[in-house]
C-alpha positions in Angstrom: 0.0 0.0 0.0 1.5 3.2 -1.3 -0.3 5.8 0.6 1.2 5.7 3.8 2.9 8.9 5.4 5.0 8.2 8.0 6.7 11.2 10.2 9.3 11.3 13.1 8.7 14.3 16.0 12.2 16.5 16.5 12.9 16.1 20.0 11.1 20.1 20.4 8.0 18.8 18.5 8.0 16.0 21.7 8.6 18.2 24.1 6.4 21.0 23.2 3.3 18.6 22.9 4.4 16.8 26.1 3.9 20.3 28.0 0.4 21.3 26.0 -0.7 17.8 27.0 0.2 18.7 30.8 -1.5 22.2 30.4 -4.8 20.4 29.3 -4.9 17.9 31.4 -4.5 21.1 34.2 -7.0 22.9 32.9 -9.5 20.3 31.9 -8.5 17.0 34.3 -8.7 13.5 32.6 -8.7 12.7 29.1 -10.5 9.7 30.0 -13.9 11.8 30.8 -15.6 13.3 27.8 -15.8 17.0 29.8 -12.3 17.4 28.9 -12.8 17.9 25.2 -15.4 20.6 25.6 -12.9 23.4 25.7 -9.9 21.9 24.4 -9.5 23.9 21.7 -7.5 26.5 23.9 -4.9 24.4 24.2 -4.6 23.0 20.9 -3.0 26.6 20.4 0.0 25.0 22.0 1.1 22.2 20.2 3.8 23.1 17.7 3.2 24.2 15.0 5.3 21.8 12.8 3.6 19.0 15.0 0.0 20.3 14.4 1.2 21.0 10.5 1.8 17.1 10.1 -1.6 16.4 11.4 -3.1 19.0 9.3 -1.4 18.0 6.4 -2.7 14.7 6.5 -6.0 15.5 7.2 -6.5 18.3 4.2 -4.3 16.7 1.8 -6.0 13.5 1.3 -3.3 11.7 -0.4 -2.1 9.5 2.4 -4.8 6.9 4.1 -2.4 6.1 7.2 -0.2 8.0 8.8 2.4 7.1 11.6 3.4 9.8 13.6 6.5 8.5 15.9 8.7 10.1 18.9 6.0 11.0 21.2 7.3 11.2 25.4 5.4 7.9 26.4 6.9 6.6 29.9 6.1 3.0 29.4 7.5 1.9 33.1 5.6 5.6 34.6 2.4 3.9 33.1 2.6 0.6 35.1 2.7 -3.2 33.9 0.3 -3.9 31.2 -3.4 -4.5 32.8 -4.6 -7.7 32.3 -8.6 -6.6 31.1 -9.5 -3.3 30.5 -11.6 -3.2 32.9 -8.5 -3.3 35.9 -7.1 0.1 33.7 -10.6 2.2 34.0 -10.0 4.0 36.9 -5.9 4.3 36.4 -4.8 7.3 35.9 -0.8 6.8 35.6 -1.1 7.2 32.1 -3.1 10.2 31.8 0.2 12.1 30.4 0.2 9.9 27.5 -4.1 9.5 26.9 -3.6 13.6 26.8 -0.9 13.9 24.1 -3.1 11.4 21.9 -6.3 13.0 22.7 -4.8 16.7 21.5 -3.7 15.4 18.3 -7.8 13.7 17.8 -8.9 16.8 18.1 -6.8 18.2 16.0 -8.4 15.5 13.2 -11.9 16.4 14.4 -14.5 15.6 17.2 -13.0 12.7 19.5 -16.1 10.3 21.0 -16.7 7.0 22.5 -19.4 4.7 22.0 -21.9 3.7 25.8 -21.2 0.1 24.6 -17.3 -0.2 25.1 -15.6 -0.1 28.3 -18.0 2.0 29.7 -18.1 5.1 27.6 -14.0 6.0 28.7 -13.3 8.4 25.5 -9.5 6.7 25.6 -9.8 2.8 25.9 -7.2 0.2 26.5 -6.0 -2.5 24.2 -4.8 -5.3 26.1 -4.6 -9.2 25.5 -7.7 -10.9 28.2 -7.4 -14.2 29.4 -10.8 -14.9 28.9 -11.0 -13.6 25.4 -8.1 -15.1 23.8 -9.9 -16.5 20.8 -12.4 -13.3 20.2 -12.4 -11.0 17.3 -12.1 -7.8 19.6 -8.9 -5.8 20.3 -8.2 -8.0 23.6 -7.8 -11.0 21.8 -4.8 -12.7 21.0 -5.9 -14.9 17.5 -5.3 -13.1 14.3 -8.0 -10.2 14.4 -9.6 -9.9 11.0 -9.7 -6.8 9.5 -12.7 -4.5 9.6 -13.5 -0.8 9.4 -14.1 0.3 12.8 -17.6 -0.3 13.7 -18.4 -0.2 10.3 -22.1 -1.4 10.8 -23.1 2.3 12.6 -23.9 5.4 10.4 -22.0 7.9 13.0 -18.7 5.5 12.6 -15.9 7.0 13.1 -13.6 9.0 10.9 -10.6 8.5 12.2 -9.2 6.3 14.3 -5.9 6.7 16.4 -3.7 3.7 18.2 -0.9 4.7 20.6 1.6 2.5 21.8 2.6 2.4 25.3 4.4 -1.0 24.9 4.9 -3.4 21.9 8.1 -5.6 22.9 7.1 -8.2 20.6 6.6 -5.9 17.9 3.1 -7.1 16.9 1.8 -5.9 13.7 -1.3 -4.0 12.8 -2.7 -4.7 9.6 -4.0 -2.1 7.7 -5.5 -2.0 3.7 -6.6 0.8 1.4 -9.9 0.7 -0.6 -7.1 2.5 -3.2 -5.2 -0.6 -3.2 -8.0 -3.1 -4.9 -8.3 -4.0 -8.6 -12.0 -4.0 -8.7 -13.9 -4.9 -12.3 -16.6 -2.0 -13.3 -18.8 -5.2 -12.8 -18.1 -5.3 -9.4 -17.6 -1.7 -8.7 -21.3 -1.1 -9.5 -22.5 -3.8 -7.2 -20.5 -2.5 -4.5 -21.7 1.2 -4.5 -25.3 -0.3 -4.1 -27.6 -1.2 -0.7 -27.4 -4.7 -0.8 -25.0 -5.8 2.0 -25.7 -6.0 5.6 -23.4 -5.6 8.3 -23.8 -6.6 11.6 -22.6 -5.2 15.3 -19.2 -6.8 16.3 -20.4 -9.2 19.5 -17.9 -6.5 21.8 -20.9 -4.1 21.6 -23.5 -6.5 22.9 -21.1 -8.2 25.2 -20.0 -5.9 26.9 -23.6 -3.9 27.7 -25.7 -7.1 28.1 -23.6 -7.5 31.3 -23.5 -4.0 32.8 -26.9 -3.0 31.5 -29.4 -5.7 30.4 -32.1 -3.1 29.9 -30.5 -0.1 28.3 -31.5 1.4 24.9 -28.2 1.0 23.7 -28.4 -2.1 24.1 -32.0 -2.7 22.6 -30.5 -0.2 19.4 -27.6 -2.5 19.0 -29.4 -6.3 20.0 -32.1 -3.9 16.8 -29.0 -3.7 14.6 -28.0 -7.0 14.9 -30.9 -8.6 14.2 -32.6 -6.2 11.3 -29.7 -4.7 9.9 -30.5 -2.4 6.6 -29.0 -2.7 3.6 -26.0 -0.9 3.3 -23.4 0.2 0.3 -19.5 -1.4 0.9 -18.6 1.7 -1.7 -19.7 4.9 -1.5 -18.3 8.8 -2.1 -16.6 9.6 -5.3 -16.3 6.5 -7.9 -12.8 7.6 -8.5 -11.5 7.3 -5.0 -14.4 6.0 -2.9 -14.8 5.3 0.3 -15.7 1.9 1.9 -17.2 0.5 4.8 -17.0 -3.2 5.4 -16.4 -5.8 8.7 -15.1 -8.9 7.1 -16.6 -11.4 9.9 -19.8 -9.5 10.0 -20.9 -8.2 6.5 -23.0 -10.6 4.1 -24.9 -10.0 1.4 -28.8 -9.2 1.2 -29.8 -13.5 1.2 -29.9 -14.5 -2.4 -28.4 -12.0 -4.6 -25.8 -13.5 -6.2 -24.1 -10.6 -8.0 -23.5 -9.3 -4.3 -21.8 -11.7 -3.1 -19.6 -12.2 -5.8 -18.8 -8.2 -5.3 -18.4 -9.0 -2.2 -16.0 -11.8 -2.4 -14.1 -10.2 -5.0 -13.4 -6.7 -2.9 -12.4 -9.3 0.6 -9.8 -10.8 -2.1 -8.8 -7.9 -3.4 -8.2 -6.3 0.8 -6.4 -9.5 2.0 -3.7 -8.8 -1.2 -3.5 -5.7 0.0 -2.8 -5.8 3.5 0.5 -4.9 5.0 2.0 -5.4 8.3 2.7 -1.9 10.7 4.1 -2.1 14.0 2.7 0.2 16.7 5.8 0.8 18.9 6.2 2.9 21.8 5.9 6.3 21.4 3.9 5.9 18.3 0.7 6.9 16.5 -1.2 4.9 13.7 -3.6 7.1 12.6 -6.2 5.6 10.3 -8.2 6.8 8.2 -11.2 4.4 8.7 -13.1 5.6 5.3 -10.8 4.3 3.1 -8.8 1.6 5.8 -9.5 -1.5 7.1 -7.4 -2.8 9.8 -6.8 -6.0 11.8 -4.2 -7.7 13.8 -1.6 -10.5 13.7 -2.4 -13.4 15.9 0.5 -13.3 19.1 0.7 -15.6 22.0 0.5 -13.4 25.0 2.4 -14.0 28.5 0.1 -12.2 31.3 2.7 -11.1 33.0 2.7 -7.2 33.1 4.8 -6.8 29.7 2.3 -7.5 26.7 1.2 -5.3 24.1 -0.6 -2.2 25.4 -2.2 0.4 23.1 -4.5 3.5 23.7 -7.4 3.6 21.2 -9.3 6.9 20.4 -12.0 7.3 17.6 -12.8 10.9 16.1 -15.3 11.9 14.0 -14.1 14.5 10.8 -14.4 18.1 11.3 -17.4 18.3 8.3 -19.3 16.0 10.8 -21.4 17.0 13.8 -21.3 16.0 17.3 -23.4 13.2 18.2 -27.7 13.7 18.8 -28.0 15.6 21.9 -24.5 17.4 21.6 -23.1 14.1 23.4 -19.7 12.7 23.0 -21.1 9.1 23.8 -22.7 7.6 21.6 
């Protein structure tokens, strides 16, 4: 895949959004709470400006799908040994240095949010092999995580999504392919831009809320989307560089159309030749641009023992969007 930027921070691009992240998290508290992001914008002033350029040129250019932004201050040993469930790293706030630094540069992509269905609405979430969900298709599983655009069965998806790496010793790869790598026949292409695929919630969504609240509306809305989903496009946006949505595990064709599912078929082939391998070290940003990227992970075999892979997951959606319904940053 050809459209990946990748940029290294000077050691005064590091610093200087080091302190801005200390000033926010002064003036606004945790980056973990979605109050923080309500006035943030006062201290987006303070990132350096070749810092915030990078981000800005990614964003406006267009040209690049991913881009991996390296040399941020993460103190790896300050943050404490890898959690063993996300739910042990809710109320830790040892790493609220590093969830500020990465929640200044989402906002400087758009409007960072969270979803009421994972880990309890925290706007930064943890990405951390679980015990208990070694063989799921969720980020806290160790099997080889298919690729998907993130939570691509919801309309208010995000736009971008943004992975920092606190620790990565075994250098595990992210996968990650662009809609602009595929060969796609006219054929195909013409299916694909049509409503006649459905995709269905990834089970972390319902999981996750049918044990912490059984009678919620989110949880009726997503339990509603699972089982009536509507027919959605994979392609959509300009036919000469569209956009895609599309969860590998999870999206089928509308039962019997055959020309779909060939489309379909034909665009999963044309992903898997696509994919390439990027390593999320620490101190590093993958930034994704999850209209035009899906993205997955490589199986590992995890240890439990304080020094697994640990990343810091933040979605955002794109400046021409709007805040959620009700001005809420959880969804």
């Amino acid at each position: 895949m050809s459209d990946v930027m990748t940029r290294a921070l000077t050691k005064a691009g590091a610093d200087g959004l080091h302190e801005a992240a200390a000033a926010a998290r002064a003036g606004r508290g945790s980056p973990s709470s979605p109050s923080f992001y309500d006035d943030v914008g006062k201290y987006i002033g303070a990132v350096p400006a070749p810092v915030r350029s990078i981000v800005d040129y990614y964003r406006m250019d267009g040209s690049s799908s991913v881009l991996v932004l390296s040399g941020l201050r993460v103190d790896a040993a300050g943050c404490g040994r890898t959690p063993l469930s996300w739910q042990e790293a809710l109320a830790d706030a040892r790493q609220e240095q590093e969830e500020a630094q990465l929640a200044l540069l989402a906002a400087l992509l758009g409007e960072p949010f969270a979803w009421h269905t994972i880990q309890h609405g925290r706007m930064v979430q943890n990405l951390v092999p679980m015990e208990k969900e070694r063989t799921a298709q969720s980020g806290h599983g160790s099997v080889a995580l298919e690729w998907h655009t993130e939570d691509g069965f919801h309309e208010q998806r995000c736009r971008y999504l943004l992975l920092l790496g606190i620790r990565n010793p075994d250098e595990v790869p992210t996968t990650v392919a662009s809609i602009r790598g595929v060969d796609l026949s006219e054929g195909h292409r013409a299916v694909l831009v049509q409503p006649r695929f459905l995709i269905r919630p990834d089970p972390e969504h319902l999981r996750h809320l049918a044990t912490v609240s059984p009678g919620s509306e989110a949880l009726r809305r997503a339990r509603e989307m699972h089982d009536h989903p509507e027919p959605v496009a994979i392609l959509f946006g300009r036919p000469d560089d569209p956009h895609l949505r599309i969860d590998a595990p999870y999206t089928t064709p509308v039962p019997g159309d055959r020309e779909a599912a060939e489309a379909l078929a034909a665009v999963v082939e044309q992903l898997e030749v696509a994919q390439r391998d990027v390593v999320v070290r620490e101190g590093d940003v993958l930034i994704l641009d999850n209209y035009r990227v899906v993205h997955g992970r490589r199986a590992f075999e995890p240890r439990f023992d304080g020094t697994d892979r640990w990343l810091k997951r933040i979605s955002v959606r794109g400046r021409t969007g709007s805040l959620v319904t009700g001005g809420s940053r959880v969804v």
